[in-house]
Backbone atoms as SQL, in Angstrom:
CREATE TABLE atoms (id INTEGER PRIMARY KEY, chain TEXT, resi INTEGER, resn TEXT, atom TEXT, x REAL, y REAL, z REAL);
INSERT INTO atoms VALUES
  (1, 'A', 1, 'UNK', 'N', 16.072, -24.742, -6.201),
  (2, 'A', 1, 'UNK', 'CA', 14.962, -25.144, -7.037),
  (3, 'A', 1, 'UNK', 'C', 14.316, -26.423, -6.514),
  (4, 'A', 2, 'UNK', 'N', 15.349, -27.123, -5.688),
  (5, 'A', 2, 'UNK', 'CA', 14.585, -28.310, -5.035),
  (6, 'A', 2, 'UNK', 'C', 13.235, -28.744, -4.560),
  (7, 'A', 3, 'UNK', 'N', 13.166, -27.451, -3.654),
  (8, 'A', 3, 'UNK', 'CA', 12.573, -27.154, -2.127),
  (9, 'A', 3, 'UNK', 'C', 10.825, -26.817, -3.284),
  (10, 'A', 4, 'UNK', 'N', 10.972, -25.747, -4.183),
  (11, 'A', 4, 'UNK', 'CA', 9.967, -25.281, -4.898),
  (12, 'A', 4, 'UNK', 'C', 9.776, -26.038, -5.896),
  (13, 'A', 5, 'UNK', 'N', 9.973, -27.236, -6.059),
  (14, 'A', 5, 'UNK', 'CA', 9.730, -28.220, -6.988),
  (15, 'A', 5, 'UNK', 'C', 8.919, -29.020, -5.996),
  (16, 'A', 6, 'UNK', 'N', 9.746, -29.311, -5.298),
  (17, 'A', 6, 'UNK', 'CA', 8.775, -30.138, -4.054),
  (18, 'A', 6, 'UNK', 'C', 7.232, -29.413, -3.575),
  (19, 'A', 7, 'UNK', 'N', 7.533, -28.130, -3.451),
  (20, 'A', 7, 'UNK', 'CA', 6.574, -27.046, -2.622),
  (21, 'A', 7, 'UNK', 'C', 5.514, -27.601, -4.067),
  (22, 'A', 8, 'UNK', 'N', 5.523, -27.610, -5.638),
  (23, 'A', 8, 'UNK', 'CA', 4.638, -27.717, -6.606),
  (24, 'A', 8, 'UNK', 'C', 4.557, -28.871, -6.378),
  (25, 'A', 9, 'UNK', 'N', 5.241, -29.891, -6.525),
  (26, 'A', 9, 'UNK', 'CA', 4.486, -31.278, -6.809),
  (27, 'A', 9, 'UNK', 'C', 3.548, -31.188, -5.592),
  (28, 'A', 10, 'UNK', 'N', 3.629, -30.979, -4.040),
  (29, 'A', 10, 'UNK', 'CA', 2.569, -31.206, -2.952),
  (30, 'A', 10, 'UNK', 'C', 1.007, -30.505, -3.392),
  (31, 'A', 11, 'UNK', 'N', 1.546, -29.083, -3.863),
  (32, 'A', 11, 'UNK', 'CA', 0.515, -28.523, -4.402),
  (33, 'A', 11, 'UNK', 'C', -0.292, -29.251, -5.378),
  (34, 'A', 12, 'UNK', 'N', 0.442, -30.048, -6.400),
  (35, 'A', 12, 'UNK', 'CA', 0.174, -29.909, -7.711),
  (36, 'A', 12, 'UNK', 'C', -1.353, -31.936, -6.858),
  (37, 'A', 13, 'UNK', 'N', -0.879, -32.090, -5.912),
  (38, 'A', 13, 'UNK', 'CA', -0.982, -33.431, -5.586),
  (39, 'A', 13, 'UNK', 'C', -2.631, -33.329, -4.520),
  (40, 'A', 14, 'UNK', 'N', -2.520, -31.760, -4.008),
  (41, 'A', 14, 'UNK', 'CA', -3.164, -31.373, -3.315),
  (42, 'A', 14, 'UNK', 'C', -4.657, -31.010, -3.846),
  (43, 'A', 15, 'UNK', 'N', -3.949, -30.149, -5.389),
  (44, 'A', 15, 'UNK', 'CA', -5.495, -29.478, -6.185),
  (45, 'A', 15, 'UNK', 'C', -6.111, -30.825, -6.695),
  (46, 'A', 16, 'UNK', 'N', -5.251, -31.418, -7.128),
  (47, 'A', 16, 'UNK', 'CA', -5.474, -32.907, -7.845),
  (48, 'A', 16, 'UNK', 'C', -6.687, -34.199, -6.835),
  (49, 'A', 17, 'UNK', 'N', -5.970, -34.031, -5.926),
  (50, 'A', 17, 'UNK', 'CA', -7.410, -34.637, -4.771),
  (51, 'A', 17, 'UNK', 'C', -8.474, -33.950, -4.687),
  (52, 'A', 18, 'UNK', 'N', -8.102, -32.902, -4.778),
  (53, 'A', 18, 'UNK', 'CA', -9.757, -31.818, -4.187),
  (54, 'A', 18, 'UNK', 'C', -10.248, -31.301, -5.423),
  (55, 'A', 19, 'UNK', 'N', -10.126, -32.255, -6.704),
  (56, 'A', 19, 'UNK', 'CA', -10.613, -31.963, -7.936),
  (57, 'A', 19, 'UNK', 'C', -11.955, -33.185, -7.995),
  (58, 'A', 20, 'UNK', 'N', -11.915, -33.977, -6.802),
  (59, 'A', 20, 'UNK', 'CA', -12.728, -34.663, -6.919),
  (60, 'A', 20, 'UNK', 'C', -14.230, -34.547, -5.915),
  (61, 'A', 21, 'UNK', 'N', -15.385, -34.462, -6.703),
  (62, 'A', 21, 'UNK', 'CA', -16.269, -34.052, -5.782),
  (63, 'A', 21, 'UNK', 'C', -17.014, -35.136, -4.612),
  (64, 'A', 22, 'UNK', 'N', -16.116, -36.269, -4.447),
  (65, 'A', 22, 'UNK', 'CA', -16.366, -36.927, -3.342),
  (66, 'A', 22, 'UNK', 'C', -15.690, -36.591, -2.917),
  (67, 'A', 23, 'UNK', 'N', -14.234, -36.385, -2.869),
  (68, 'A', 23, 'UNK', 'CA', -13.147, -36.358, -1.739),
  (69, 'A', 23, 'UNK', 'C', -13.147, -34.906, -0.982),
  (70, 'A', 24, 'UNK', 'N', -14.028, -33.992, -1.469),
  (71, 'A', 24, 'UNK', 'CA', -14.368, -32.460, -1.450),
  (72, 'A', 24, 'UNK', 'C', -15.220, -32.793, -0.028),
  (73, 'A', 25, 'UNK', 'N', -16.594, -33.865, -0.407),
  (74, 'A', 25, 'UNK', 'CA', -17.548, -34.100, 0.140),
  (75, 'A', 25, 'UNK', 'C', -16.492, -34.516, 1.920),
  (76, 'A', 26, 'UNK', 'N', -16.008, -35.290, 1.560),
  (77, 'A', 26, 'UNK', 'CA', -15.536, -35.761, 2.741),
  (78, 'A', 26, 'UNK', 'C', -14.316, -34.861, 3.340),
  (79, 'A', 27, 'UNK', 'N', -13.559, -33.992, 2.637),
  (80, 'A', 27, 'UNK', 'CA', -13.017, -32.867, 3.410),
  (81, 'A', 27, 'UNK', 'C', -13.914, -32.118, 4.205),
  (82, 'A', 28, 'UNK', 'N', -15.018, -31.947, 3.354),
  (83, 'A', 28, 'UNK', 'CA', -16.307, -30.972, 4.385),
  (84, 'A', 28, 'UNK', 'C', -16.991, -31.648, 5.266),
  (85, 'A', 29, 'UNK', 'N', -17.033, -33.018, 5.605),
  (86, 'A', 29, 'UNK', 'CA', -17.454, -33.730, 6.603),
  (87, 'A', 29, 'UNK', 'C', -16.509, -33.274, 7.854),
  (88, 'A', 30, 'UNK', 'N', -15.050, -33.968, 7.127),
  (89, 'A', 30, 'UNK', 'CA', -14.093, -33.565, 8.207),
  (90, 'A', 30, 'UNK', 'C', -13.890, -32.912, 9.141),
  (91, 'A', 31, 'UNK', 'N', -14.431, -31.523, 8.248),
  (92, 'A', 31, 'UNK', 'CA', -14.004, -30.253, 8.871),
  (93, 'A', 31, 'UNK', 'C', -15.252, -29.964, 10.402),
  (94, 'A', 32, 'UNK', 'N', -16.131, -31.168, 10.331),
  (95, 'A', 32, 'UNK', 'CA', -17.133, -31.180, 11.645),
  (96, 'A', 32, 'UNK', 'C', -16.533, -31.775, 12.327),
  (97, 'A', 33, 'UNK', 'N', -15.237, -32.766, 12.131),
  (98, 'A', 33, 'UNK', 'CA', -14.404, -33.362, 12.846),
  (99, 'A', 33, 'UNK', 'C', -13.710, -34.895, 12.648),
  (100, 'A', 34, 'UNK', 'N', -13.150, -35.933, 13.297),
  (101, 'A', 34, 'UNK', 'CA', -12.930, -36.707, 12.805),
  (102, 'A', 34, 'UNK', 'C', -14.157, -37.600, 12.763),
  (103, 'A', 35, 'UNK', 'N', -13.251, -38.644, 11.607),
  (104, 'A', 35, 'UNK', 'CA', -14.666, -39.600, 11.252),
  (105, 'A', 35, 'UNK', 'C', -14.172, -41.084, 10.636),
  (106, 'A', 36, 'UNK', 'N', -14.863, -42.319, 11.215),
  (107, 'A', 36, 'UNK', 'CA', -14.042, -43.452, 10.767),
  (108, 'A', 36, 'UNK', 'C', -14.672, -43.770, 9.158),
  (109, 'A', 37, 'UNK', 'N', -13.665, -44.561, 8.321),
  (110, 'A', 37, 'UNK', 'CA', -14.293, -44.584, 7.272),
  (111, 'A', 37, 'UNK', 'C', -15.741, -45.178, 6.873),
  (112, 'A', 38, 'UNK', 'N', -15.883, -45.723, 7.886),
  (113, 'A', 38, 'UNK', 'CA', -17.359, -46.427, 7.955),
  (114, 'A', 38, 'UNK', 'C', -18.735, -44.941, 8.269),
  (115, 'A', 39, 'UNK', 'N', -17.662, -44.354, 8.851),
  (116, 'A', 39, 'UNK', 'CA', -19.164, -43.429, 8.736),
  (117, 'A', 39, 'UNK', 'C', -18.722, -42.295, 7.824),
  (118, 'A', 40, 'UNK', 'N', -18.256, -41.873, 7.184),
  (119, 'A', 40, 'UNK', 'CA', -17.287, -41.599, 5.819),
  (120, 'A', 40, 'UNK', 'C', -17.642, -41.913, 4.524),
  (121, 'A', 41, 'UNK', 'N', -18.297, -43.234, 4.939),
  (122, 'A', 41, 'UNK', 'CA', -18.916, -44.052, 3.484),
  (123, 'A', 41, 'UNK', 'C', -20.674, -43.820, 3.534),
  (124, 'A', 42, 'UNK', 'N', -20.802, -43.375, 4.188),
  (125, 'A', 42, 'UNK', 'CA', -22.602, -43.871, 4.683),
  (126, 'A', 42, 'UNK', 'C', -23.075, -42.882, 3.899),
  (127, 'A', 43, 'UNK', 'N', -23.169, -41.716, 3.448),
  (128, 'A', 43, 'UNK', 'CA', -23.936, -40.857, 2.316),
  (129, 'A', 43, 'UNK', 'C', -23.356, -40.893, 1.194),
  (130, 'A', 44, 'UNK', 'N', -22.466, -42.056, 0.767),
  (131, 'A', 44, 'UNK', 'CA', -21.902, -42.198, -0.799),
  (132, 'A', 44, 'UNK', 'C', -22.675, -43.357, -0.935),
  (133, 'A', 45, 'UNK', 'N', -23.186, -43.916, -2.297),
  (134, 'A', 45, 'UNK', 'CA', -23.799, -45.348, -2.760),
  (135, 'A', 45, 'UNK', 'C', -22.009, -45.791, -3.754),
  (136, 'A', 46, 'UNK', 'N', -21.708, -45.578, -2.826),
  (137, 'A', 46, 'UNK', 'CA', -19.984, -46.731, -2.892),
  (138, 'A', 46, 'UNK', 'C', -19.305, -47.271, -1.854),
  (139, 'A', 47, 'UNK', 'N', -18.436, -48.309, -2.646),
  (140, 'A', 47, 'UNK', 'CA', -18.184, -49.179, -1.134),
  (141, 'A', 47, 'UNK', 'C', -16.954, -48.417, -0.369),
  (142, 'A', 48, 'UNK', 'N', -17.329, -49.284, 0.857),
  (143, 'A', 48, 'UNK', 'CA', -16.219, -48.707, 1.597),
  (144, 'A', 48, 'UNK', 'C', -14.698, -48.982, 1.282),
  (145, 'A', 49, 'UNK', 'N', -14.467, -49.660, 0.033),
  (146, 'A', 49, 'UNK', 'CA', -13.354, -49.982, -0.409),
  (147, 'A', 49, 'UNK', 'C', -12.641, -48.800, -1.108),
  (148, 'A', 50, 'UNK', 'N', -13.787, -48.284, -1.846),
  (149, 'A', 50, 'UNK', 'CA', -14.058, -46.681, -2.811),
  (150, 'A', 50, 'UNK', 'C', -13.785, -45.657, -2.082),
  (151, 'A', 51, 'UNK', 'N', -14.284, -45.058, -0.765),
  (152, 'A', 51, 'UNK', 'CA', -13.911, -44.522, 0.202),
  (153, 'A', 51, 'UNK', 'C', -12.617, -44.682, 0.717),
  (154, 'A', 52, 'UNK', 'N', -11.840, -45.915, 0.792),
  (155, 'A', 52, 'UNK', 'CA', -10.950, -45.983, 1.436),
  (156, 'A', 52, 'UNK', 'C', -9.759, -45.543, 0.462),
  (157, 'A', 53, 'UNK', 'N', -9.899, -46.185, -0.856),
  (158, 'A', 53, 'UNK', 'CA', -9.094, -44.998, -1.764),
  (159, 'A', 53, 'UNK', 'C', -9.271, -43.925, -2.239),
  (160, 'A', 54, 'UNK', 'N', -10.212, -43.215, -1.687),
  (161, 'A', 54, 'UNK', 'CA', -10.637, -41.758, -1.605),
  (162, 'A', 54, 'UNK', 'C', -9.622, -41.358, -0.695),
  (163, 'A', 55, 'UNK', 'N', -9.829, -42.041, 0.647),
  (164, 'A', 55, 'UNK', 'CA', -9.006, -41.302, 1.342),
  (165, 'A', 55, 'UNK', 'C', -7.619, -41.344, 1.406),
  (166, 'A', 56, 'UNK', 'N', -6.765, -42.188, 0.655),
  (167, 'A', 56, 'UNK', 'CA', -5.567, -42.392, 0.157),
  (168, 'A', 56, 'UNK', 'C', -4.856, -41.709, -0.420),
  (169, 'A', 57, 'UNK', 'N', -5.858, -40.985, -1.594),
  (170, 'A', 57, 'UNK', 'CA', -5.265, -40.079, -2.334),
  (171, 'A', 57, 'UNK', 'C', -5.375, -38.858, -1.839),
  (172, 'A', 58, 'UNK', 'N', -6.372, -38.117, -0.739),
  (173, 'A', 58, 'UNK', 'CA', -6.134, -37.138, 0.280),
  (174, 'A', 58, 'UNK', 'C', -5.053, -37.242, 1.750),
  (175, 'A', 59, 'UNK', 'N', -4.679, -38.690, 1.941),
  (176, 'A', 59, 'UNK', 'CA', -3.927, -38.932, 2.605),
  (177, 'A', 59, 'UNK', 'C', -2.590, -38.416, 2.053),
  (178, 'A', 60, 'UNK', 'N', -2.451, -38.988, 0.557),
  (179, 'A', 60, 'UNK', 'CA', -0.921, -38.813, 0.147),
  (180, 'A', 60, 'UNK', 'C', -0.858, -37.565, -0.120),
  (181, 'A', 61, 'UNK', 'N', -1.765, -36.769, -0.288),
  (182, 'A', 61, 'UNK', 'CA', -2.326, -35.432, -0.554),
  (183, 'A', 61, 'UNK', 'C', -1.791, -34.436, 0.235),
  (184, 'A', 62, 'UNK', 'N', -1.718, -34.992, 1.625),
  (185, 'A', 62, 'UNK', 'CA', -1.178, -34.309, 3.124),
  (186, 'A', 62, 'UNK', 'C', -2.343, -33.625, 3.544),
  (187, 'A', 63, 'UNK', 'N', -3.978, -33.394, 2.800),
  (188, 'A', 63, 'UNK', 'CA', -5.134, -33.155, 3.454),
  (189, 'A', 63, 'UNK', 'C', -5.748, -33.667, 4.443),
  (190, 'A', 64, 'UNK', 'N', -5.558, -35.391, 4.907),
  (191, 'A', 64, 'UNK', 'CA', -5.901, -35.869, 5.912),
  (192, 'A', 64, 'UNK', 'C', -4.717, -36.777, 6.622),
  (193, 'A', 65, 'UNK', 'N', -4.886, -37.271, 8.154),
  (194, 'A', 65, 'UNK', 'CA', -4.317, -38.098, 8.636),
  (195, 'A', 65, 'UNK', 'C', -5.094, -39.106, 9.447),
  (196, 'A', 66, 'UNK', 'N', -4.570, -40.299, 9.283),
  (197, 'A', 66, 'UNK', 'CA', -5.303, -41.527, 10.113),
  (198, 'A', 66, 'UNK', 'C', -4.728, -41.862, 12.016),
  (199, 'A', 67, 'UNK', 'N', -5.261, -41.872, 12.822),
  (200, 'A', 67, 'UNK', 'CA', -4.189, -42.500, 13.572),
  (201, 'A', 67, 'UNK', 'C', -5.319, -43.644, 14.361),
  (202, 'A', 68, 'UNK', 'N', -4.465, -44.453, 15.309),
  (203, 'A', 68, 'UNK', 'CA', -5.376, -45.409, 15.532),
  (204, 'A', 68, 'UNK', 'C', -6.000, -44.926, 17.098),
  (205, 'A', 69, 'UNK', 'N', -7.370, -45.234, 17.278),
  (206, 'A', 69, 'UNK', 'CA', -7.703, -44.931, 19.044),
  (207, 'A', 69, 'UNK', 'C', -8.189, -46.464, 19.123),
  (208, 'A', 70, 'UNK', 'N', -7.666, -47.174, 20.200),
  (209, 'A', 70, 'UNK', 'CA', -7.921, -48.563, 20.084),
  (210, 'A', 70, 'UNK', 'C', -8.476, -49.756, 18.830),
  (211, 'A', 71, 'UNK', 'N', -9.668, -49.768, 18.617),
  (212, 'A', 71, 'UNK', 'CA', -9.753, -50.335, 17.251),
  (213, 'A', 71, 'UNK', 'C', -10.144, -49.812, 16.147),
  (214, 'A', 72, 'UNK', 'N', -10.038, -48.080, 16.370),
  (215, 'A', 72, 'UNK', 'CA', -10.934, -47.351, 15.265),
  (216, 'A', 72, 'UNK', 'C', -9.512, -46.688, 14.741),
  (217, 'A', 73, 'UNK', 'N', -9.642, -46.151, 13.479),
  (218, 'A', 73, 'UNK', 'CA', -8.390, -45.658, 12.704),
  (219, 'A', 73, 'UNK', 'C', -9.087, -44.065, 12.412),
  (220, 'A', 74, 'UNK', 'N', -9.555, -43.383, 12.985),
  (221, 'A', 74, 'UNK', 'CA', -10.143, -42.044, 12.807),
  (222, 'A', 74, 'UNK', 'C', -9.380, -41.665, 11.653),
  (223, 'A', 75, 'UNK', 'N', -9.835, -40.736, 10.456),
  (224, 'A', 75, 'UNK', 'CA', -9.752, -39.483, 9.631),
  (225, 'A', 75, 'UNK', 'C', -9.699, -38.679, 10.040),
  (226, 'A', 76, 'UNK', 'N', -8.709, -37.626, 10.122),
  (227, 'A', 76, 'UNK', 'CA', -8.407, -36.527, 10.352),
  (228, 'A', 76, 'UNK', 'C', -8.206, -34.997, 9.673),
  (229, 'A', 77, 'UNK', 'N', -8.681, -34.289, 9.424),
  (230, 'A', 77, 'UNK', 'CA', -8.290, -33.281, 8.690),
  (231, 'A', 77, 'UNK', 'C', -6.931, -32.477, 8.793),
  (232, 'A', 78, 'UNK', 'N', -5.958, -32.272, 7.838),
  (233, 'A', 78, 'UNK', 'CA', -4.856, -31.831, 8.113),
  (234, 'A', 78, 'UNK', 'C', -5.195, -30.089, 7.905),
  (235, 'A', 79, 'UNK', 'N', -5.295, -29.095, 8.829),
  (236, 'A', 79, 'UNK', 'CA', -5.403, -28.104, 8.715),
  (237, 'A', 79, 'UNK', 'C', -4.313, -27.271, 7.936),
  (238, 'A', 80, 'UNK', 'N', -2.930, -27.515, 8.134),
  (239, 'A', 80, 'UNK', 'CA', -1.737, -26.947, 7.760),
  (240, 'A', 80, 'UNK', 'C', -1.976, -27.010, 6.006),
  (241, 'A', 81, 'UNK', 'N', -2.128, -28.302, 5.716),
  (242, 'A', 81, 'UNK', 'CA', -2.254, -28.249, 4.402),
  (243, 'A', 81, 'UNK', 'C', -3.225, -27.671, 3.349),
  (244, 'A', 82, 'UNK', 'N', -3.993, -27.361, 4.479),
  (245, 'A', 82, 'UNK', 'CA', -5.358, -26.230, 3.490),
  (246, 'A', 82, 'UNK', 'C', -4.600, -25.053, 3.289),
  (247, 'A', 83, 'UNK', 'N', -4.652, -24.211, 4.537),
  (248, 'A', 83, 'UNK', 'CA', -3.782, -23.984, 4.775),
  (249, 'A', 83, 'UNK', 'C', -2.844, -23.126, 3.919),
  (250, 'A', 84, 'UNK', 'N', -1.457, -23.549, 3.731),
  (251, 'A', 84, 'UNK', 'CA', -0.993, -24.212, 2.161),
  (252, 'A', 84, 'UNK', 'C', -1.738, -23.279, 1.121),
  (253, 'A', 85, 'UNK', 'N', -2.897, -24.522, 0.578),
  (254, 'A', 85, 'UNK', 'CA', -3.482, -24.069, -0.641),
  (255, 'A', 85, 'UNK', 'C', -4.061, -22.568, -0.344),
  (256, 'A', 86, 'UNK', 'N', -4.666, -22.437, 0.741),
  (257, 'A', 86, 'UNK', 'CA', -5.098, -20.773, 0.671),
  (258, 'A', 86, 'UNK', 'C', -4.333, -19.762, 0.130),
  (259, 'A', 87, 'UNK', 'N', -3.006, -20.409, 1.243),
  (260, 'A', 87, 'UNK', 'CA', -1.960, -19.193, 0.921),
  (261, 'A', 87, 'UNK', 'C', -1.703, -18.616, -0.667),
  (262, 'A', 88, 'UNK', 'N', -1.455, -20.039, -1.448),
  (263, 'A', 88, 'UNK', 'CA', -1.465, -20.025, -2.988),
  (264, 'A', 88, 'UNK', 'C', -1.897, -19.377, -3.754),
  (265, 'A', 89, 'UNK', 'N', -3.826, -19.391, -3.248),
  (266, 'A', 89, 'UNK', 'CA', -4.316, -19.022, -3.888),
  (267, 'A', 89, 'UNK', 'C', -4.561, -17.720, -3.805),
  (268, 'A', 90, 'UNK', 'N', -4.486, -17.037, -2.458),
  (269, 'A', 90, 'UNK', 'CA', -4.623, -15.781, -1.758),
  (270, 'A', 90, 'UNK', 'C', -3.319, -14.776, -2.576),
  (271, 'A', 91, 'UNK', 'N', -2.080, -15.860, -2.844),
  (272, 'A', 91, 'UNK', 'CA', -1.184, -15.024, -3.275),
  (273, 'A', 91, 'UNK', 'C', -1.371, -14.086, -4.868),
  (274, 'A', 92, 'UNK', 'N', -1.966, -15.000, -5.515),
  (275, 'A', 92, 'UNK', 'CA', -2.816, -14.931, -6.752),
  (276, 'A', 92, 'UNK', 'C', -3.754, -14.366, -6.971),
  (277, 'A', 93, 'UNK', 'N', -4.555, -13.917, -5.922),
  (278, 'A', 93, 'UNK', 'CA', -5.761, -13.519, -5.956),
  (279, 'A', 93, 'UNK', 'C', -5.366, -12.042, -5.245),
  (280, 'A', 94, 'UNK', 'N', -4.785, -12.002, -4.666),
  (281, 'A', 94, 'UNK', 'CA', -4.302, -10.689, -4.317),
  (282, 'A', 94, 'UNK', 'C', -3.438, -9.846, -5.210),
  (283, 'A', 95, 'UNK', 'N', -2.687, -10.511, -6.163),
  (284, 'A', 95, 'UNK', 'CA', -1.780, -9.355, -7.546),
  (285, 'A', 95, 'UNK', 'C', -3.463, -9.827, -8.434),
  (286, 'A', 96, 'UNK', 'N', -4.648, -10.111, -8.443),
  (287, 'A', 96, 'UNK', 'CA', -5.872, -9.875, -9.632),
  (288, 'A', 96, 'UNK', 'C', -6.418, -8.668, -9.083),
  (289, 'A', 97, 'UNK', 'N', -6.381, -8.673, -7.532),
  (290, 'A', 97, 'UNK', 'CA', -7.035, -7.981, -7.144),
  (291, 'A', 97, 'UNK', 'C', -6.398, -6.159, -7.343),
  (292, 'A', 98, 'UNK', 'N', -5.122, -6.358, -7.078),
  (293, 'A', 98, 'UNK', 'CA', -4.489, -5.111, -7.091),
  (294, 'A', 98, 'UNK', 'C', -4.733, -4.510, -8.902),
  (295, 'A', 99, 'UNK', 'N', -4.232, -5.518, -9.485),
  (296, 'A', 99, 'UNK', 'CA', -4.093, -5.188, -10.926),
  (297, 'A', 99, 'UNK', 'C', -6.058, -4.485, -11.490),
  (298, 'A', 100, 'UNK', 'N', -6.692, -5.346, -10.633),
  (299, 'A', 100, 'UNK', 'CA', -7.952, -4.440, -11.166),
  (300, 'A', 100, 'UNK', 'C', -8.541, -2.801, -10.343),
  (301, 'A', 101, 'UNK', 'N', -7.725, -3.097, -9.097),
  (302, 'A', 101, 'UNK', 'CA', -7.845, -1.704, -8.284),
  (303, 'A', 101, 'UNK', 'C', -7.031, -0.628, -9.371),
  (304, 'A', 102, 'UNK', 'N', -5.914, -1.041, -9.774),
  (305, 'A', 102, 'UNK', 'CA', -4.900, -0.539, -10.862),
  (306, 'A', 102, 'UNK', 'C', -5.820, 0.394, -12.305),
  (307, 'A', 103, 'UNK', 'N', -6.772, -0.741, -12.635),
  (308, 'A', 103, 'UNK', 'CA', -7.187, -0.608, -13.547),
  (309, 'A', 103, 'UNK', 'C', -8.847, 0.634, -13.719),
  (310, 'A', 104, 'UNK', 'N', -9.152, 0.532, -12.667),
  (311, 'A', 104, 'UNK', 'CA', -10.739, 1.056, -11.570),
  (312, 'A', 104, 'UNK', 'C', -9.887, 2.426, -11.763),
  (313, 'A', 105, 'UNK', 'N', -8.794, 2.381, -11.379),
  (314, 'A', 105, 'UNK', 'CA', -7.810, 4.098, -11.183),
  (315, 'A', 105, 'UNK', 'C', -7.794, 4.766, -11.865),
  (316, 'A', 106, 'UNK', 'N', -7.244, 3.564, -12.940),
  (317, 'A', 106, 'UNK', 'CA', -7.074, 4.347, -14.595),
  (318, 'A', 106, 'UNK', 'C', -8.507, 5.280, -15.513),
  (319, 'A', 107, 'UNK', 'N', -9.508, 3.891, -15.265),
  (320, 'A', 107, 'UNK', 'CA', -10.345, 4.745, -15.657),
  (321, 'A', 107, 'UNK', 'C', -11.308, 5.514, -14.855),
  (322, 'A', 108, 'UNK', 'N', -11.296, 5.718, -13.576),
  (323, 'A', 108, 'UNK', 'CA', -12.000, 6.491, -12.861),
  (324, 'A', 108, 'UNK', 'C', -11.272, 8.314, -13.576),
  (325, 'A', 109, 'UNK', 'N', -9.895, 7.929, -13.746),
  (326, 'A', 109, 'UNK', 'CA', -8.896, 9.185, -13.958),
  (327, 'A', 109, 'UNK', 'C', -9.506, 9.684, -15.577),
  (328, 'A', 110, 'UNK', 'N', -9.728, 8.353, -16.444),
  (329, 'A', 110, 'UNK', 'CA', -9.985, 8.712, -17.556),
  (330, 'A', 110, 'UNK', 'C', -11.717, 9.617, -17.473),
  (331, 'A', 111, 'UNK', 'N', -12.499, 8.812, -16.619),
  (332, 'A', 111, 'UNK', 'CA', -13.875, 9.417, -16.673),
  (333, 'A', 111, 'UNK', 'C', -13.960, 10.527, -16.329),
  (334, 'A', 112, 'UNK', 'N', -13.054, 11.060, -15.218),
  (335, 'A', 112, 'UNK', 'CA', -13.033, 12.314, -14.770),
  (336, 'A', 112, 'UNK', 'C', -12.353, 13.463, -16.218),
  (337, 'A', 113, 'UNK', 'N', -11.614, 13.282, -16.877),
  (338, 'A', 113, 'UNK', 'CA', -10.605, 13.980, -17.581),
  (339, 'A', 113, 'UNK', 'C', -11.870, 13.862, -18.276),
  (340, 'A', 114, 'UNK', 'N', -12.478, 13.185, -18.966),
  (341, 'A', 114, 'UNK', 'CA', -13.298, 13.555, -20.000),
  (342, 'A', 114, 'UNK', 'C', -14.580, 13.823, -19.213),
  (343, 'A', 115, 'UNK', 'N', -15.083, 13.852, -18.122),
  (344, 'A', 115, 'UNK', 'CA', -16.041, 15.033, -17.629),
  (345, 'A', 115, 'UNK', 'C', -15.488, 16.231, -17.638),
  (346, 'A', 116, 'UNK', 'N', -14.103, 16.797, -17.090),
  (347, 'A', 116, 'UNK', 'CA', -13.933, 18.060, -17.576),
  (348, 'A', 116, 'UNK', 'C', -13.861, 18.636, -18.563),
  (349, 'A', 117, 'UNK', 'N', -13.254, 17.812, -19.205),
  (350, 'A', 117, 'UNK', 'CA', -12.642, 18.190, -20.943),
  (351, 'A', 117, 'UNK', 'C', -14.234, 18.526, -21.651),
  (352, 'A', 118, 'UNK', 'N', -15.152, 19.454, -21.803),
  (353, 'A', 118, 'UNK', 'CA', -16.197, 19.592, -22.380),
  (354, 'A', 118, 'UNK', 'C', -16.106, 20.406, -23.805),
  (355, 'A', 119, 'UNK', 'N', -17.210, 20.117, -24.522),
  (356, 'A', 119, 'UNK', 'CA', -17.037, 20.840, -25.827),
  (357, 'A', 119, 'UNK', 'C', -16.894, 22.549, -25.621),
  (358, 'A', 120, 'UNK', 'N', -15.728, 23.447, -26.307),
  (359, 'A', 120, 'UNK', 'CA', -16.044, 24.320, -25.807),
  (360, 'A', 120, 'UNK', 'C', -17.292, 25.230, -26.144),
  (361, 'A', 121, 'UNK', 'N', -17.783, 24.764, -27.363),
  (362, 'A', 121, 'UNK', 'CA', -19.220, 25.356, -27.460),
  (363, 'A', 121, 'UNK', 'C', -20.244, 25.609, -26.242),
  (364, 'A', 122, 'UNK', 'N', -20.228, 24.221, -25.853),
  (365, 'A', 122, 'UNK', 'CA', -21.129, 23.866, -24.790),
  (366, 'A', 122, 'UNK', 'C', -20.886, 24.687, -23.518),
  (367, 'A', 123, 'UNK', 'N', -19.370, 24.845, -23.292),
  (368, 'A', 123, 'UNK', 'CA', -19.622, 26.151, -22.213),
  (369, 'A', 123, 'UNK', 'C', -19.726, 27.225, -22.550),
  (370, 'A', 124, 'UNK', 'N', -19.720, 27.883, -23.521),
  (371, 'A', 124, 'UNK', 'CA', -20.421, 29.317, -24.587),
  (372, 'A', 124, 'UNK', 'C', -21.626, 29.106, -23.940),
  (373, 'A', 125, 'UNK', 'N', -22.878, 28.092, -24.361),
  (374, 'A', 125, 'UNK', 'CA', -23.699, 27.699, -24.247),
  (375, 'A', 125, 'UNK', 'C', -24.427, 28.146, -22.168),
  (376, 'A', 126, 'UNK', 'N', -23.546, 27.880, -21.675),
  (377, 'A', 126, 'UNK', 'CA', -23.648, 27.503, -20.299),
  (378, 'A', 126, 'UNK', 'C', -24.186, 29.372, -19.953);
């Protein structure tokens, strides 16, 4: 139960960052590549202080990583951890999906049974 307690809290830490529609904004920057927080901050009217705990909480998130290239600390997008959330959600979205193919069956079966099933007058009629 450890391991899947852990596996939820990352999750639970993951939806929780990307519930925010700046930190969204700057995952989708990311994903054009890395980016220092200075240019990170330049289409928000907040400081780069605001940004920088933006990216903190996607950092602890495991969505991004920093590393240093001489004096710049680049943003990084963590691919694995999207990733991750796809899988989650894919897993979920795939038993909705079956359960309504399930359901499409049922009544395709029902529409048919009651196209045959006709009044028998009506085939007198015919």
């Amino acid at each position: 139960m450890g391991a899947d307690s852990n596996r939820e809290d990352d999750l639970d830490r993951a939806f929780l960052a990307l519930a925010d529609p700046i930190r969204r904004r700057i995952v989708a920057r990311l994903s054009r590549g890395p980016a220092t927080v200075n240019e990170l901050a330049e289409p928000f009217a907040i400081t780069k202080q605001a940004v920088s705990r933006h990216i903190q909480v996607l950092e602890t998130a495991g969505i991004v990583s920093r590393t240093r290239d001489a004096q710049r600390r680049p943003v990084h997008l963590e691919p694995a951890r999207l990733e991750d959330l796809t899988a989650w959600i894919d897993r979920y979205r795939l038993a909705s999906e079956q359960r309504f193919r399930s359901l499409d069956a049922i009544l395709s079966t029902i529409s048919s049974d009651a196209t045959a099933s006709t009044d028998p007058r009506e085939q007198e009629e015919r």
